[in-house]
C-alpha positions as CSV (number, residue, x, y, z in Angstrom):
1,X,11.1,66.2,0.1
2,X,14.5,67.2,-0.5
3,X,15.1,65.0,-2.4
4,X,12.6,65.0,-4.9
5,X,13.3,68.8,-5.5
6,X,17.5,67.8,-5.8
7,X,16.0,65.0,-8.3
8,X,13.8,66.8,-10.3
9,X,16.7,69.8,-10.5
10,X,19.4,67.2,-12.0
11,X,16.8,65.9,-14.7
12,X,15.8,69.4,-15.5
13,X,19.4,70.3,-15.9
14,X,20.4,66.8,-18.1
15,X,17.4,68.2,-20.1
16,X,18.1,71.8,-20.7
17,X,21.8,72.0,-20.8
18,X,22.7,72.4,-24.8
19,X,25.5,70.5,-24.3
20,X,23.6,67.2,-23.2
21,X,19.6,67.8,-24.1
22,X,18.8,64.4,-22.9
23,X,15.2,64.1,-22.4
24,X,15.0,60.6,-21.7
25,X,17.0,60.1,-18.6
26,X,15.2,59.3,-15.4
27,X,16.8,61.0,-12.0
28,X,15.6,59.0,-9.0
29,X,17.0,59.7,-5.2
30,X,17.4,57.0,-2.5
31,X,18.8,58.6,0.4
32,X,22.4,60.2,-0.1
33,X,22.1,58.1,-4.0
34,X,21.8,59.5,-7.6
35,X,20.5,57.0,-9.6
36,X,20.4,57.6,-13.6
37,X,18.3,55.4,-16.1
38,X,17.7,55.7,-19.6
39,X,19.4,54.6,-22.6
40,X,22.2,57.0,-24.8
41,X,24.5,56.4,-28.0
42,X,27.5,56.1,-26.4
43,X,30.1,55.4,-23.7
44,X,31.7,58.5,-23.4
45,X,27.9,60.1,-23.7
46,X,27.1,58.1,-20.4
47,X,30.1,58.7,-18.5
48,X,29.4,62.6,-19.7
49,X,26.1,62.8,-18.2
50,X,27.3,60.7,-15.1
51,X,30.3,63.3,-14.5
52,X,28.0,66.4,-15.1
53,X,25.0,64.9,-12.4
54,X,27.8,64.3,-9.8
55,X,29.1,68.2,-10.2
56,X,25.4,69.2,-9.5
57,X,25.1,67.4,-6.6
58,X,28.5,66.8,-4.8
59,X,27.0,65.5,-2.0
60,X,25.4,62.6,-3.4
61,X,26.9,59.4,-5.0
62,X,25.5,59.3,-8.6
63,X,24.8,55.2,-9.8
64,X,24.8,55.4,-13.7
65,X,22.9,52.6,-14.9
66,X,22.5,54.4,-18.4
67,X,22.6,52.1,-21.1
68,X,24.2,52.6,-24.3
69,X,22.3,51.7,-27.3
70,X,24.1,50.8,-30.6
71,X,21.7,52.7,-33.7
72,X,22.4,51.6,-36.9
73,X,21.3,52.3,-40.6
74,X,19.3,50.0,-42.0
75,X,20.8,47.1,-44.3
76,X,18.0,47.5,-46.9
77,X,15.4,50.0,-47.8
78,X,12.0,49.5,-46.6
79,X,9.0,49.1,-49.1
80,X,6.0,51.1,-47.9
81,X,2.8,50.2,-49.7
């Protein structure tokens, strides 16, 4: 039960610190593991949010398995009919 409430306090925090706001990262708990999911823009971004979830929770080991996702513009414009 512990750690659901130590799980669902990291993703609350990933989600309401101003300085991260990610929504879309899922916080699971195995035992004395962290694990991170979800998919960012960038490297440093991921390592970020991996830093910041191990602060919270010192006594756990966090596993980031955040992706990071490469957005680009569009080559062309799209027609809409």
């Amino acid at each position: 039960m512990a750690d659901d409430y130590t799980c669902a306090a990291v993703q609350q925090a990933l989600a309401s610190d101003p300085a991260i706001a990610e929504i879309g990262i899922a916080v699971t708990c195995e035992g004395n593991v962290l694990l991170l999911r979800g998919a960012v823009e960038s490297d440093a971004r991921r390592q970020e949010i991996g830093r910041r979830a191990g602060e919270m929770v010192p006594d756990h080991q966090v596993r980031n398995e955040i992706t990071v996702i490469v957005v680009e513009p569009p080559v062309t414009a799209e027609e809409v009919r």
